[in-house]
C-alpha positions in Angstrom: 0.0 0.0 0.0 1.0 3.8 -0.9 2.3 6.0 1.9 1.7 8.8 -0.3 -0.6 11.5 0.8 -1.8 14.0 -1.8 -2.1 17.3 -1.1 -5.1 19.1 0.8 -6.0 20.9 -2.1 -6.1 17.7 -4.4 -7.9 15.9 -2.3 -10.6 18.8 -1.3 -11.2 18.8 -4.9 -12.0 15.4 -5.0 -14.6 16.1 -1.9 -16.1 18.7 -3.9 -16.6 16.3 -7.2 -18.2 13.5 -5.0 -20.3 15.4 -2.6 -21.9 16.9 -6.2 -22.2 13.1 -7.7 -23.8 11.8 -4.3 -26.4 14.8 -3.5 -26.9 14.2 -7.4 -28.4 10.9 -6.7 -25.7 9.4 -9.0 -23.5 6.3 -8.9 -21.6 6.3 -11.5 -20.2 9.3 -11.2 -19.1 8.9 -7.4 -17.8 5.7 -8.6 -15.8 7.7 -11.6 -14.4 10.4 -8.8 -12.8 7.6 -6.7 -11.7 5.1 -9.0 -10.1 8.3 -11.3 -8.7 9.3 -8.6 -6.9 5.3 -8.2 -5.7 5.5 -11.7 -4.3 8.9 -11.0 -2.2 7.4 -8.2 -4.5 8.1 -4.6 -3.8 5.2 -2.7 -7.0 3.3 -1.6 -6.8 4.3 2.3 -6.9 7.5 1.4 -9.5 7.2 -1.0 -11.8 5.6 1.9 -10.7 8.1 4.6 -10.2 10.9 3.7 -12.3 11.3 0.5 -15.4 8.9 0.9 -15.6 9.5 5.0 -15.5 13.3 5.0 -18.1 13.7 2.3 -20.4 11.0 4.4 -19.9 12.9 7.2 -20.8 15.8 5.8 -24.0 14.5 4.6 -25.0 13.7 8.3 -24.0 17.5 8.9 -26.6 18.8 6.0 -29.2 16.6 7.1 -29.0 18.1 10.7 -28.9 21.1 9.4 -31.9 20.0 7.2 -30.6 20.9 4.2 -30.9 17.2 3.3 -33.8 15.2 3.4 -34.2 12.2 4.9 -34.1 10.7 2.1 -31.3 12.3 0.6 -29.5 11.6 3.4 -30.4 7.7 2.8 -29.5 8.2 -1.0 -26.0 9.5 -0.6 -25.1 6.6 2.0 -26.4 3.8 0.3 -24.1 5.4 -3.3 -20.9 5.8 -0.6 -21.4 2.4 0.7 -21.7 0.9 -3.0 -18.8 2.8 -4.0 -16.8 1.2 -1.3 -17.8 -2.3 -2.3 -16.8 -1.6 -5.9 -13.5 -0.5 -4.7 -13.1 -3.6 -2.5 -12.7 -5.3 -5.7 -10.8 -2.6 -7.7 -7.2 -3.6 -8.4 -6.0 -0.9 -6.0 -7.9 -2.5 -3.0 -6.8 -5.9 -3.4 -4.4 -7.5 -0.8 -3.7 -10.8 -0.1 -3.8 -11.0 3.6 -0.4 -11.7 5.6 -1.9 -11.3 9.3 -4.0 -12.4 11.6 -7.7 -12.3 11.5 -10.0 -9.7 12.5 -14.2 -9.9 13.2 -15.5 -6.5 12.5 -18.9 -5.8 13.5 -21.5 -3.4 14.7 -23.6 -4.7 18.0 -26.9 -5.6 18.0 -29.8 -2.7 16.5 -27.0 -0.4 15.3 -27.4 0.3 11.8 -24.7 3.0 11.0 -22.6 0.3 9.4 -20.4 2.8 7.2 -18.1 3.3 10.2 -17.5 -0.2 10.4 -17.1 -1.0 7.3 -14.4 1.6 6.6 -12.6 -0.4 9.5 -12.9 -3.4 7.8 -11.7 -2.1 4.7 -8.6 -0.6 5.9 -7.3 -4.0 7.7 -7.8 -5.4 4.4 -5.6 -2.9 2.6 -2.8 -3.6 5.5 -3.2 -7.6 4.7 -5.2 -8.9 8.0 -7.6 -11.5 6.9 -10.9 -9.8 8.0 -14.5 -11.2 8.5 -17.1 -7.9 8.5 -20.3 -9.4 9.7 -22.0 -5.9 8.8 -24.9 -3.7 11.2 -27.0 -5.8 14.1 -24.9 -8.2 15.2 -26.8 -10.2 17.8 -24.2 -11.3 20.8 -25.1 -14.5 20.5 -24.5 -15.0 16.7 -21.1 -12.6 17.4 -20.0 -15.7 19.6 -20.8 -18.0 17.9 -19.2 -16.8 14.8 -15.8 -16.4 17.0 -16.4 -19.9 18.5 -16.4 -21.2 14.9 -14.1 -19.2 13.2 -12.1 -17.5 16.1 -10.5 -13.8 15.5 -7.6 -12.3 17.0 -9.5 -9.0 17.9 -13.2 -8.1 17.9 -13.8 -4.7 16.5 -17.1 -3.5 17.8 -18.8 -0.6 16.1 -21.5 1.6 18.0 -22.6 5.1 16.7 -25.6 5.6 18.9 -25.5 6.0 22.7 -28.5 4.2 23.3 -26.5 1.0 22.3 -24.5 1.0 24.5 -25.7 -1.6 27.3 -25.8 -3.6 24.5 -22.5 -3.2 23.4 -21.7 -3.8 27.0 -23.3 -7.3 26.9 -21.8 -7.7 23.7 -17.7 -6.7 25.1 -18.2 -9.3 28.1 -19.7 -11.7 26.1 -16.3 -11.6 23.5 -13.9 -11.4 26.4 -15.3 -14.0 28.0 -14.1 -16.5 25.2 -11.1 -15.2 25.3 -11.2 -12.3 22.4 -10.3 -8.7 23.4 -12.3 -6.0 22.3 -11.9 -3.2 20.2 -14.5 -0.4 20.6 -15.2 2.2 18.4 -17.8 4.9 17.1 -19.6 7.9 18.1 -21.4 6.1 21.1 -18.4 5.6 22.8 -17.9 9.3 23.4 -15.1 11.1 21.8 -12.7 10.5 24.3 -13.5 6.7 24.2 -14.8 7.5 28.5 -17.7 4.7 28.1 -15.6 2.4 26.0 -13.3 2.4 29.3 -16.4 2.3 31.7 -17.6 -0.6 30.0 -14.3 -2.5 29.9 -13.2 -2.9 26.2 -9.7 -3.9 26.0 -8.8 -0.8 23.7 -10.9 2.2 22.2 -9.5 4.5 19.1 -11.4 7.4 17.6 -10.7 6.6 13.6 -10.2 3.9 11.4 -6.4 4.4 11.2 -5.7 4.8 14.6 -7.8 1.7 15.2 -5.5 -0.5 12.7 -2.2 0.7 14.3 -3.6 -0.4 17.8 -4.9 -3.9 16.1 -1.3 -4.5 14.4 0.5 -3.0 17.7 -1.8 -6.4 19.7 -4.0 -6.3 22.2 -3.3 -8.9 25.3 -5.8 -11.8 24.9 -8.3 -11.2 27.9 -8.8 -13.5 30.7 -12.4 -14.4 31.8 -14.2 -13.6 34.5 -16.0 -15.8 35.8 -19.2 -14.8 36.3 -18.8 -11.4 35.3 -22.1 -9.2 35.5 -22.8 -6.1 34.3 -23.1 -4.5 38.0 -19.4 -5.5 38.0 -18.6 -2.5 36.3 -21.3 -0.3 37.0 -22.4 -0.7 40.6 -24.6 2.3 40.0 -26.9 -0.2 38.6 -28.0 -1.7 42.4 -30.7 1.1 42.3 -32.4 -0.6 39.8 -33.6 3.0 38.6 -32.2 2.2 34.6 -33.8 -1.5 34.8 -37.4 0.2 35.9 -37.5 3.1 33.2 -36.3 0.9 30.8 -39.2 -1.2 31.8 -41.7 1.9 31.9 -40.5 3.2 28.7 -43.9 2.5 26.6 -45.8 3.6 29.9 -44.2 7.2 29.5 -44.1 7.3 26.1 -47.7 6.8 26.7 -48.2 9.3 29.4 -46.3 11.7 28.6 -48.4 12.5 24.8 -51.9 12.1 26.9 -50.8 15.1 29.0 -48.9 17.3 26.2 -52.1 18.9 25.0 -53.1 20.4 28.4 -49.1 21.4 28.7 -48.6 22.8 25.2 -51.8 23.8 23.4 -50.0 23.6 20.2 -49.8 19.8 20.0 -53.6 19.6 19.7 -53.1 20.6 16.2 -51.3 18.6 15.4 -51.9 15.6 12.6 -51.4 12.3 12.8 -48.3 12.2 11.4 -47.0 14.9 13.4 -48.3 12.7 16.5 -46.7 9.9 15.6 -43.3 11.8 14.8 -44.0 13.3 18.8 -44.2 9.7 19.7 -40.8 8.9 18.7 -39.2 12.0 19.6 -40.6 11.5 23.1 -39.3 7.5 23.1 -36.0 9.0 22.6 -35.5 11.3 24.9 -36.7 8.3 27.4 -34.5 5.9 25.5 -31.5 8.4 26.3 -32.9 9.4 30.0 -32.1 5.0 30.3 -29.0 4.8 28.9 -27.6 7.9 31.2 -29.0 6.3 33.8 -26.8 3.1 32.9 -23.9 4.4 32.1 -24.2 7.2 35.3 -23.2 9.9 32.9 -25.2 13.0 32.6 -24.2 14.5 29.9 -25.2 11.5 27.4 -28.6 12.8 28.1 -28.0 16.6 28.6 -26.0 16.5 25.2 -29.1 14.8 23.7 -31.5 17.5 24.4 -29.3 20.0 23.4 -29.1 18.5 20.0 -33.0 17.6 19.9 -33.4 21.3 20.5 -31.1 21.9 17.6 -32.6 19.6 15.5 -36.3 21.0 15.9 -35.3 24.7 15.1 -33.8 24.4 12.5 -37.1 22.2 11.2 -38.7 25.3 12.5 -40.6 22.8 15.4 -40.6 24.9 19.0 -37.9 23.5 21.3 -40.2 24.9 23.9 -42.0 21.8 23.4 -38.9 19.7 25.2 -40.5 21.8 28.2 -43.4 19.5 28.7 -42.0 16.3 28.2 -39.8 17.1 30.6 -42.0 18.3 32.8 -44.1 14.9 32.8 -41.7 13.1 33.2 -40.6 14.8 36.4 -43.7 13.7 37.5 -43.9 10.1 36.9 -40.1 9.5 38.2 -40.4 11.9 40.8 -39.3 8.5 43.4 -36.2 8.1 41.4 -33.3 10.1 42.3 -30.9 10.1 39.5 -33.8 10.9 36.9 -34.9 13.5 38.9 -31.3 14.6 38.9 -31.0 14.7 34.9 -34.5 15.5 34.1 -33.4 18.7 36.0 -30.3 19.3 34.6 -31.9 18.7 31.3 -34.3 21.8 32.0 -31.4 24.0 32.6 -30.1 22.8 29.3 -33.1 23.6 27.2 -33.7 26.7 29.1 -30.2 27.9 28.5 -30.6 26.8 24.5 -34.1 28.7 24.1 -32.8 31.6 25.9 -30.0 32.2 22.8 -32.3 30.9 20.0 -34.6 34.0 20.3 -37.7 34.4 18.7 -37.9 32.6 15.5 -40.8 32.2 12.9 -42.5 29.0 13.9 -44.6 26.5 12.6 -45.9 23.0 13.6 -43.3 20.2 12.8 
């Protein structure tokens, strides 16, 4: 493989030509921009990470910003992650493998795969033999597959916080055969803090990083026996996570009976904008759990902040976070810690609708 970096210049040009061939809804030219840029002598590493993975990430930037659609946003993924097949089998990404053998995959109900497979494709280029088992890897089929086939490392993939007991079941579950863990994506915080708190054997914040630390080895684990997850989060004796998680249809539930009363603009609202209400409530509950797990405030503070984001600039009132917080005060007022962020939450909307100012408004 090439060492060779192009220039920044060069290779914001090639940014530029495949951000227009994706938001264009076309293929075949994203596939021309890259595989061009092969011929012209871009080695394939930096084709994946530093062409393909900025303009992806960029998309996710637009569609926050909601200057993509969803569907747009779904469109330009599904071209990048073609693109990245058809240069798996370009001439430029071929290596025969020399190492040892890698399992990349994402855990279970996490479907931002591109990370992953990135990952998977740069091992490849530096010759480990790699098997990418793709987005919602259930624990139990991750096992097996190592108990079949066995791996050297496990590289576990998780953009979404709400994953993460999950990816926590998932981590024990490897080590405890005997496979240490790699743990990266967005979920695990950008300093890799809950990758540590949930006891992965290494964390790394990019796919180069990550390969370095793979080829550098990482000390085979040795069980526990009878490890539990309230090994390495005692926080969990209060229960408090288990019984939200529980409740979370109950509030869900509870929470869109009351909003009317609490925000007289929701009883305009149409079906579909209830049903949208329904899952932006389930989230913010989803994310009150995983908080609650993981005894980490800011996962959820962080979360409102963005929701708030997210809503303005779809022209949706954040002041309708207020409520929802609100009535969920009142059906965990007996639980400490979510009484603890559900206020601290307040003071984070509050704060965020304070700068926003007045904006023209309409129903979401």
């Amino acid at each position: 493989m090439s060492t060779h970096t192009p220039a920044a210049p060069r290779v914001r040009g090639l940014q530029d030509r495949l951000w227009a061939a994706v938001t264009d809804r076309d293929e075949h030219a994203a596939a021309e921009v890259v595989f061009t840029a092969l011929d012209d002598g871009i080695d394939a590493e930096t084709a994946l990470l530093d062409v393909i993975a900025p303009v992806q990430e960029r998309v996710g930037t637009e569609w926050a910003a909601n200057r993509l659609s969803v569907a747009q946003e779904h469109a330009a993924s599904a071209i990048a992650e073609r693109v990245i097949a058809a240069l798996a089998h370009h001439p430029a990404g071929r290596t025969e493998p020399w190492r040892g053998r890698v399992t990349v995959a994402c855990v279970d109900q996490e479907w931002h795969v591109l990370p992953a497979r990135l990952l998977a494709e740069v091992l490849t280029l530096r010759g480990w033999q790699v098997d990418f088992l793709g987005a919602q890897v259930p624990t139990p089929h991750l096992i097996g597959h190592l108990h079949n086939h066995g791996a050297d490392v496990v590289a576990l993939s998780s953009s979404i916080p709400t994953r993460l007991p999950t990816a926590h079941a998932a981590i024990t579950a490897c080590q405890a055969v005997g496979v240490p863990v790699l743990a990266g994506g967005a979920a695990f915080g950008s300093d890799g803090r809950h990758a540590r708190r949930l006891g992965a054997d290494a964390w790394e914040p990019d796919a180069r990083s990550a390969a370095r630390r793979i080829a550098d080895g990482l000390p085979v684990p040795i069980p526990a026996a009878g490890r539990q997850q309230i090994d390495d989060l005692p926080h969990l004796g209060d229960q408090e996570y288990t019984l939200v998680a529980r409740s979370r249809t109950q509030l869900v539930r509870e929470v869109l009976a009351q909003l009317e009363s609490r925000f007289p603009a929701a009883a305009a609202y149409t079906e579909q904008q209830r049903e949208h209400t329904a899952q932006d409530i389930a989230h913010i509950v989803d994310y009150l759990g995983v908080a609650l797990y993981m005894d980490d405030d800011e996962l959820f503070t962080g979360f409102l902040e963005w929701t708030a984001g997210i809503l303005e600039a779809r022209r949706v009132p954040a002041a309708s976070l207020t409520p929802v917080l609100d009535v969920l005060g009142t059906e965990l007022k007996d639980f400490p810690r979510s009484t603890r962020l559900l206020g601290r939450a307040h003071t984070v909307v509050d704060a965020f609708l304070a700068t926003a100012g007045p904006r023209p408004r309409r129903l979401g």
